[in-house]
PDB file with one MODEL, atoms N, CA, C and O in Angstrom:
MODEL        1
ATOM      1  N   UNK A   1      36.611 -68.246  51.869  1.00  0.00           N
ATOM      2  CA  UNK A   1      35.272 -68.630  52.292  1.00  0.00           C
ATOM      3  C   UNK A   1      35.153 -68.448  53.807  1.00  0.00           C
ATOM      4  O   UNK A   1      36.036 -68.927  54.519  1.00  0.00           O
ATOM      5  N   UNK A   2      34.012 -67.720  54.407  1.00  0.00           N
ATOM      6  CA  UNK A   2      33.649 -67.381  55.713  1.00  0.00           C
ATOM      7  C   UNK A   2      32.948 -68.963  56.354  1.00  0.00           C
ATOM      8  O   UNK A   2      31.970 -69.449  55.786  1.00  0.00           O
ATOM      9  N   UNK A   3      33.290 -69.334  57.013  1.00  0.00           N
ATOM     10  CA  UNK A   3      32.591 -70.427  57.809  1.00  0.00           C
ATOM     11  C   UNK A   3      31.663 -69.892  58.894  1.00  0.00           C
ATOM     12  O   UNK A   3      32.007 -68.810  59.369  1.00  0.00           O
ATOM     13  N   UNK A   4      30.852 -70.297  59.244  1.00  0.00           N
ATOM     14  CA  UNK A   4      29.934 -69.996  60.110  1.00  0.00           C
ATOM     15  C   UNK A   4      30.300 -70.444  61.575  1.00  0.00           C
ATOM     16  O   UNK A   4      31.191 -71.266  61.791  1.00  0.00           O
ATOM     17  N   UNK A   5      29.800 -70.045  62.240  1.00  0.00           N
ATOM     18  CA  UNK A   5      30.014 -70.299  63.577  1.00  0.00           C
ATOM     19  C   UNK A   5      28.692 -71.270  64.382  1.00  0.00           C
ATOM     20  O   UNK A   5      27.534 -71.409  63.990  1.00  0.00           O
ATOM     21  N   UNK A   6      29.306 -71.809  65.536  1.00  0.00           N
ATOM     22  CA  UNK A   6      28.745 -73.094  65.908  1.00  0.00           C
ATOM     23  C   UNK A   6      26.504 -72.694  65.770  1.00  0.00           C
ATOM     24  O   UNK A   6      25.518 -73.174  65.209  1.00  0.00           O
ATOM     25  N   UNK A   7      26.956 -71.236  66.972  1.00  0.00           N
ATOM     26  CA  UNK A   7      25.880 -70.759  66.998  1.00  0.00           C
ATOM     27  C   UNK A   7      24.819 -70.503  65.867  1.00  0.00           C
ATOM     28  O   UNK A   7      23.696 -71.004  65.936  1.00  0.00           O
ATOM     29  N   UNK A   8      25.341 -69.457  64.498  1.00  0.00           N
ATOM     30  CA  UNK A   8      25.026 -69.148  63.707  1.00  0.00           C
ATOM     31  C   UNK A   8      24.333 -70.373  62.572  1.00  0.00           C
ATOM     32  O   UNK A   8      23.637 -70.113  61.591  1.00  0.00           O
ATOM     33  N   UNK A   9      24.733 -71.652  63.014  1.00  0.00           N
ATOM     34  CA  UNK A   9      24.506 -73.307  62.131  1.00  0.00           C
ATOM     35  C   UNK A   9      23.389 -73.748  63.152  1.00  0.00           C
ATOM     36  O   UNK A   9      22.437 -74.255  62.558  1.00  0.00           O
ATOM     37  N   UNK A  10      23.235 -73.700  64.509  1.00  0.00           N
ATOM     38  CA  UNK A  10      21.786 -73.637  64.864  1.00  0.00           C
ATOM     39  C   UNK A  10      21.001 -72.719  64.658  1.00  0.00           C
ATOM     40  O   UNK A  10      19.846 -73.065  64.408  1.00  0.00           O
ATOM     41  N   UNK A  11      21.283 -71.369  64.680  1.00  0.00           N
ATOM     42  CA  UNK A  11      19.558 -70.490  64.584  1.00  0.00           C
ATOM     43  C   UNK A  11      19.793 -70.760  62.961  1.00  0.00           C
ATOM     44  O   UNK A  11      19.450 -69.726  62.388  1.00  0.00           O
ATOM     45  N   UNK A  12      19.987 -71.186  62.549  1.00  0.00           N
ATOM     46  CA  UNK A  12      19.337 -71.166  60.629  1.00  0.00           C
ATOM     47  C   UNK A  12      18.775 -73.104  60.780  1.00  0.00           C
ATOM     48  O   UNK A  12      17.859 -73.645  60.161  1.00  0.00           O
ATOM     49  N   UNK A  13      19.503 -73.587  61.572  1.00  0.00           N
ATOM     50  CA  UNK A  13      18.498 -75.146  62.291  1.00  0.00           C
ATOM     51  C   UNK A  13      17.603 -74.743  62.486  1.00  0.00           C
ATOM     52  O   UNK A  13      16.751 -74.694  61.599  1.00  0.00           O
ATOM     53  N   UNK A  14      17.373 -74.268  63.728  1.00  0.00           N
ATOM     54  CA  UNK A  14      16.066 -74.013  64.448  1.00  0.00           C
ATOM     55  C   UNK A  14      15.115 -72.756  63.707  1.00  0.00           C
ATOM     56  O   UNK A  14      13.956 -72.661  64.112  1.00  0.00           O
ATOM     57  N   UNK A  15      15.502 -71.961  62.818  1.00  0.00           N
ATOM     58  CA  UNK A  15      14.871 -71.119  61.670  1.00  0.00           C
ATOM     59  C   UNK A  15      13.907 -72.209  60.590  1.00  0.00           C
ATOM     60  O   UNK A  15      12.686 -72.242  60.444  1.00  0.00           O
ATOM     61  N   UNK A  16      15.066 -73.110  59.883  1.00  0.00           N
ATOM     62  CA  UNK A  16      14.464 -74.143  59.119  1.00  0.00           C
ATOM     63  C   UNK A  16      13.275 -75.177  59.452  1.00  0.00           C
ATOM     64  O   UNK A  16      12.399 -75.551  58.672  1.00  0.00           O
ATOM     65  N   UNK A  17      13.473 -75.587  60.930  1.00  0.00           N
ATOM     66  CA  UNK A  17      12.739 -76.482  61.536  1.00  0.00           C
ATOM     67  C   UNK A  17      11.302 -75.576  61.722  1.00  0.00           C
ATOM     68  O   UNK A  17      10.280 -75.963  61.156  1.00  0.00           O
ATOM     69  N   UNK A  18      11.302 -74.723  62.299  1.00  0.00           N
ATOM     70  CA  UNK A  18      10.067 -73.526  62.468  1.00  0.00           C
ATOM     71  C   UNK A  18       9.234 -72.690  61.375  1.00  0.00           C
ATOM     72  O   UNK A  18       8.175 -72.066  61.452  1.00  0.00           O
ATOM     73  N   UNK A  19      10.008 -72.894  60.479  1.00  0.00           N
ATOM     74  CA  UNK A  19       9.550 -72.987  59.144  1.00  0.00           C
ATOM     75  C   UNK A  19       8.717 -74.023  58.593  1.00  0.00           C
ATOM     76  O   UNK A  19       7.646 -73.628  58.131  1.00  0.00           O
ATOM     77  N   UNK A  20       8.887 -74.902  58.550  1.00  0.00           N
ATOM     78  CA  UNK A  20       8.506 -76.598  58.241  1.00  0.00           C
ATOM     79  C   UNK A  20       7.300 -76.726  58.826  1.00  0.00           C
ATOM     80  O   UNK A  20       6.355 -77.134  58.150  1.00  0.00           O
ATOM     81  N   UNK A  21       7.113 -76.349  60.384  1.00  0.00           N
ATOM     82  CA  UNK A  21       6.437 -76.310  61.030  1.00  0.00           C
ATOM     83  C   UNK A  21       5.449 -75.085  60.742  1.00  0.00           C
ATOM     84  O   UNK A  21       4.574 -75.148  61.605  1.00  0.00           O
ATOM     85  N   UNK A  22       5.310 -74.430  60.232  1.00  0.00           N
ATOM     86  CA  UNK A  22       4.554 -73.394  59.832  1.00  0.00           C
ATOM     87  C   UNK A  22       3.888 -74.028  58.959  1.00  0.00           C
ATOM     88  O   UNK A  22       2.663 -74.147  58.934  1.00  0.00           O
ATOM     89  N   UNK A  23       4.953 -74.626  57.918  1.00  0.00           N
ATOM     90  CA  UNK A  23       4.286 -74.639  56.655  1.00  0.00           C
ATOM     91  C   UNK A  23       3.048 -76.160  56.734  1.00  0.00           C
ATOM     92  O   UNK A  23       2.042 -76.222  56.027  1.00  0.00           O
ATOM     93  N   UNK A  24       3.351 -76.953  57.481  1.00  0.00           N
ATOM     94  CA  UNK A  24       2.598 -77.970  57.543  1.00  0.00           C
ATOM     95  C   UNK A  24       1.418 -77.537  58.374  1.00  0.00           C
ATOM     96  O   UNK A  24       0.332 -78.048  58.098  1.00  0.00           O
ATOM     97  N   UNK A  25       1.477 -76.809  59.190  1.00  0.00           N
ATOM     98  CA  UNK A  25       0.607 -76.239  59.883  1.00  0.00           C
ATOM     99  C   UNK A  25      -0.661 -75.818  59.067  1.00  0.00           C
ATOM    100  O   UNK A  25      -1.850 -76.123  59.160  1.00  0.00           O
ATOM    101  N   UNK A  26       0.241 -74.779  58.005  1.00  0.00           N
ATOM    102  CA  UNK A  26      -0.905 -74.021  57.358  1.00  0.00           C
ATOM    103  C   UNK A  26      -1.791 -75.006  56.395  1.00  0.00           C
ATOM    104  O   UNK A  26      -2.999 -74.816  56.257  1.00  0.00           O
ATOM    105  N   UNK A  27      -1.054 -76.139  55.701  1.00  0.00           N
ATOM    106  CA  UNK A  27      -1.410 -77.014  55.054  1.00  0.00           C
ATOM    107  C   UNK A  27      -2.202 -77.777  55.050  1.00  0.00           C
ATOM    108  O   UNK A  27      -2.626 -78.375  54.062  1.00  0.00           O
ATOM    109  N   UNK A  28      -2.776 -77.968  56.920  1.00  0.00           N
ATOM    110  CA  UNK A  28      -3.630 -78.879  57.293  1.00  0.00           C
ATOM    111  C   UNK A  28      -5.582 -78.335  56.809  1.00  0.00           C
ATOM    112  O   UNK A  28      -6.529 -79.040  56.463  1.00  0.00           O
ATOM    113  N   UNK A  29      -5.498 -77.184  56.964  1.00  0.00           N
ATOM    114  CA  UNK A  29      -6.670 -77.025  56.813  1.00  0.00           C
ATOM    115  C   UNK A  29      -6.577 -76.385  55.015  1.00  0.00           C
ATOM    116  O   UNK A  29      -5.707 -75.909  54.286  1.00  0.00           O
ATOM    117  N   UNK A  30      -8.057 -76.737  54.915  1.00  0.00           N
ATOM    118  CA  UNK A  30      -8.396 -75.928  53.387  1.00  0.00           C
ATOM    119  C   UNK A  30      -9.005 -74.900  53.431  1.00  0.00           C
ATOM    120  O   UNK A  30      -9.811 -74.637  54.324  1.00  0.00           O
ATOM    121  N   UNK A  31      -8.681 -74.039  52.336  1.00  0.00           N
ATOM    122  CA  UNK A  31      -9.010 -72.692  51.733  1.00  0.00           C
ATOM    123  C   UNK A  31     -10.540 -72.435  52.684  1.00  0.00           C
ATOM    124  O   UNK A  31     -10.754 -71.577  53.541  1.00  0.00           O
ATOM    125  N   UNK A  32     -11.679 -73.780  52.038  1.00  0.00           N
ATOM    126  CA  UNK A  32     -12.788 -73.657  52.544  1.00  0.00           C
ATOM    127  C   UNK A  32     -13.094 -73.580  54.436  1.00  0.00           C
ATOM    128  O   UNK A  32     -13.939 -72.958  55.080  1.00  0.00           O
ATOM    129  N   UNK A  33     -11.846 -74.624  54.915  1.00  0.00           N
ATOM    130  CA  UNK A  33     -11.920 -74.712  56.533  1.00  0.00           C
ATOM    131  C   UNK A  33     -12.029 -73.141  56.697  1.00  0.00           C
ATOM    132  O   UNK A  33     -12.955 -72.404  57.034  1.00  0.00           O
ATOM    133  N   UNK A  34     -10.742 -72.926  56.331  1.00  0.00           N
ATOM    134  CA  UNK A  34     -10.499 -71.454  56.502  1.00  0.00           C
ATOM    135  C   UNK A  34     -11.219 -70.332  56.644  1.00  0.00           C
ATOM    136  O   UNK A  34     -11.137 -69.632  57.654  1.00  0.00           O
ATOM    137  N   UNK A  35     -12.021 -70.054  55.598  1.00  0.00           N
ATOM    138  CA  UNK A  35     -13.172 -69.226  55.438  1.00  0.00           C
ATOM    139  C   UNK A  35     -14.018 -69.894  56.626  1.00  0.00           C
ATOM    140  O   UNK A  35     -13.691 -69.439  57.722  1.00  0.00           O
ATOM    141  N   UNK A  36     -15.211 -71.041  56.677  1.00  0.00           N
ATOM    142  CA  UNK A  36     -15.944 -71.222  57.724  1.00  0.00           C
ATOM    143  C   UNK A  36     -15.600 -70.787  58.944  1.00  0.00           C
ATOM    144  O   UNK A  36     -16.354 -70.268  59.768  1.00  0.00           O
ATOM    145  N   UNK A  37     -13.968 -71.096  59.096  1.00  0.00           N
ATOM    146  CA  UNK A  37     -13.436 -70.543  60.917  1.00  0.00           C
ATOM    147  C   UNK A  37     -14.195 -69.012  61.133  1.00  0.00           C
ATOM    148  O   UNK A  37     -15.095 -68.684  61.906  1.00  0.00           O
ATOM    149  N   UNK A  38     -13.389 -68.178  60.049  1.00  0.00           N
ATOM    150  CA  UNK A  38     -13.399 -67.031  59.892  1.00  0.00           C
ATOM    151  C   UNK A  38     -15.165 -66.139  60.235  1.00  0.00           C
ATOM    152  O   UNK A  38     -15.558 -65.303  61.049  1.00  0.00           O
ATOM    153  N   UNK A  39     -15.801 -66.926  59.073  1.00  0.00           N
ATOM    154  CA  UNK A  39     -17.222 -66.849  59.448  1.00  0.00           C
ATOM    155  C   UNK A  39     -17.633 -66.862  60.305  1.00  0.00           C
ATOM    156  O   UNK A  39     -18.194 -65.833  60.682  1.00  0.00           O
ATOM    157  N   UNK A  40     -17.617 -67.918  61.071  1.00  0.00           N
ATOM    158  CA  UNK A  40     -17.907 -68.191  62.626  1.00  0.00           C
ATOM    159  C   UNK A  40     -17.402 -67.122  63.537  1.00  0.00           C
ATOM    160  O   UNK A  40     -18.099 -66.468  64.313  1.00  0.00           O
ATOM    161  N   UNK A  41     -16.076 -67.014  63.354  1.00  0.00           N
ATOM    162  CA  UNK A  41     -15.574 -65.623  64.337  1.00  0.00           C
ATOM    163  C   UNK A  41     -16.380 -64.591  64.009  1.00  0.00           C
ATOM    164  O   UNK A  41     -17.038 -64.244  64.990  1.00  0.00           O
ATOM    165  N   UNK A  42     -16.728 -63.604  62.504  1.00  0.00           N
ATOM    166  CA  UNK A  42     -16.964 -62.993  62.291  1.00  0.00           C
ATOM    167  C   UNK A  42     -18.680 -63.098  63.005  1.00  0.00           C
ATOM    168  O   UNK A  42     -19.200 -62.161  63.612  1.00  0.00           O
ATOM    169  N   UNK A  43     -19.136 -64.014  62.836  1.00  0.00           N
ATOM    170  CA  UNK A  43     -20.649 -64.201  63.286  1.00  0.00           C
ATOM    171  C   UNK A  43     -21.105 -63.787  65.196  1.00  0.00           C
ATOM    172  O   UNK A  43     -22.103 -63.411  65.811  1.00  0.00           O
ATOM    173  N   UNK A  44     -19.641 -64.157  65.515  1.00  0.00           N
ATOM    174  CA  UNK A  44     -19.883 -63.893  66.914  1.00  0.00           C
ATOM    175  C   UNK A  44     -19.503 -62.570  68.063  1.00  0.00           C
ATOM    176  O   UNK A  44     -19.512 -62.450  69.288  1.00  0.00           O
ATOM    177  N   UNK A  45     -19.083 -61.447  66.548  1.00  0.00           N
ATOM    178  CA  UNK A  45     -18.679 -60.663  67.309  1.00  0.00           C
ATOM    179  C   UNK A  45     -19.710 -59.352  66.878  1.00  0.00           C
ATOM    180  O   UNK A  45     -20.347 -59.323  65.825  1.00  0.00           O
ATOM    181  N   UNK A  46     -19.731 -58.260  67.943  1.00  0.00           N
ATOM    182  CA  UNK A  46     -20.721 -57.597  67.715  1.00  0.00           C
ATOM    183  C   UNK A  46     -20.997 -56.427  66.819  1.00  0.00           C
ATOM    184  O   UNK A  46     -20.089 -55.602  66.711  1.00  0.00           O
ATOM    185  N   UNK A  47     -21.762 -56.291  66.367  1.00  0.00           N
ATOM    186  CA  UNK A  47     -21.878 -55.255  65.256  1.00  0.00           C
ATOM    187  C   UNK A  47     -21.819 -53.779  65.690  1.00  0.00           C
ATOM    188  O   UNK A  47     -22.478 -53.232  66.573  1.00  0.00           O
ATOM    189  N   UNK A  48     -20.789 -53.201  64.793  1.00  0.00           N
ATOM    190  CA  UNK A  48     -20.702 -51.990  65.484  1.00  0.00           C
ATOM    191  C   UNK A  48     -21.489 -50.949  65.727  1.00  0.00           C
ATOM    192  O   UNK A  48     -21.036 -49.835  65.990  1.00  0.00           O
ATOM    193  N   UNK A  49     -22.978 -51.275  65.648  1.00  0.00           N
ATOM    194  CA  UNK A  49     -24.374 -50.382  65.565  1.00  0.00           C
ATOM    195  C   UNK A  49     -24.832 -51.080  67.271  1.00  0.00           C
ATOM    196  O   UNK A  49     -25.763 -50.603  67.920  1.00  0.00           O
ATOM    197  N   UNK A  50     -24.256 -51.870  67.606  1.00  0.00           N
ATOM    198  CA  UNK A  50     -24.841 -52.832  68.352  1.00  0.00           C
ATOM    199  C   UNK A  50     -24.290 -52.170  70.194  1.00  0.00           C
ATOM    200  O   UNK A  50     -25.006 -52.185  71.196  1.00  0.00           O
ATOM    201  N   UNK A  51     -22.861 -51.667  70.097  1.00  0.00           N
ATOM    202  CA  UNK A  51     -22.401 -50.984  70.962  1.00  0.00           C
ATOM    203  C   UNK A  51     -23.293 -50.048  71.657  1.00  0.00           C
ATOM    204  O   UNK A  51     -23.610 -49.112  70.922  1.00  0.00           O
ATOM    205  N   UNK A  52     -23.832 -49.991  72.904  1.00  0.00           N
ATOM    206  CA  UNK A  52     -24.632 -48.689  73.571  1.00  0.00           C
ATOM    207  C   UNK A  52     -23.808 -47.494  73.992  1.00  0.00           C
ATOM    208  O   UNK A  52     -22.852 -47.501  74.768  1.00  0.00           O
ATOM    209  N   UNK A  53     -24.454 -46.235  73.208  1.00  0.00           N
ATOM    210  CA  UNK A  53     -23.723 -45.001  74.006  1.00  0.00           C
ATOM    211  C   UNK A  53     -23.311 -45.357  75.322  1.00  0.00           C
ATOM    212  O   UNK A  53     -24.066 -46.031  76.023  1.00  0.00           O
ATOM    213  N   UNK A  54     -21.738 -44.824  75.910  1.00  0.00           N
ATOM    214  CA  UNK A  54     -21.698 -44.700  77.750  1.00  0.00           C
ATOM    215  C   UNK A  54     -21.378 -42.866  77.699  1.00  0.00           C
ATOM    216  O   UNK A  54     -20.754 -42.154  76.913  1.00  0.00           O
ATOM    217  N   UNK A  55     -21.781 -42.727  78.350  1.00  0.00           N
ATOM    218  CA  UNK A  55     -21.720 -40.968  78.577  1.00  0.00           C
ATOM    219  C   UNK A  55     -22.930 -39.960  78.860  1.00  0.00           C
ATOM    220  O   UNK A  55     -24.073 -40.396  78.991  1.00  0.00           O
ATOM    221  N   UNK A  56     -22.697 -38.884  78.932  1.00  0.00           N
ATOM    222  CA  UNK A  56     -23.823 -38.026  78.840  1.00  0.00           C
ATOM    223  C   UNK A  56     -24.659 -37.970  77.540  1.00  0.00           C
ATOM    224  O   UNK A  56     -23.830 -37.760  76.655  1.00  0.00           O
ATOM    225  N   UNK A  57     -25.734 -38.042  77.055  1.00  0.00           N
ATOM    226  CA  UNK A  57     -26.728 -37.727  76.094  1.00  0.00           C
ATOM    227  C   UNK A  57     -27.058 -39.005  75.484  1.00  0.00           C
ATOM    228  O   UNK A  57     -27.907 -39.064  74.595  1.00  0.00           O
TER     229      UNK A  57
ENDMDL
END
């Protein structure tokens, strides 16, 4: 059996912990939050008809 090394037993710590943290993260909001954020971003950015020619003609 290979034992791990001191180093190699923290980054799979600090892997696990950052994980956890992701996952609760994502957990906080709902499906629906989600979409509204999205909406909102999508609402505030400009339509690509909306851009003015820069150049000649």
């Amino acid at each position: 059996m290979v034992e791990k090394t001191a180093a190699e037993l923290k980054f799979e710590e600090v892997q696990r912990k950052r994980q956890e943290e992701k996952v609760l993260k994502a957990a906080t909001k709902s499906h629906k939050e989600r979409v509204a954020e999205l909406n909102k971003k999508l609402e505030e950015l400009t339509e690509h008809y909306d851009i003015p020619k820069v150049g000649p003609g």
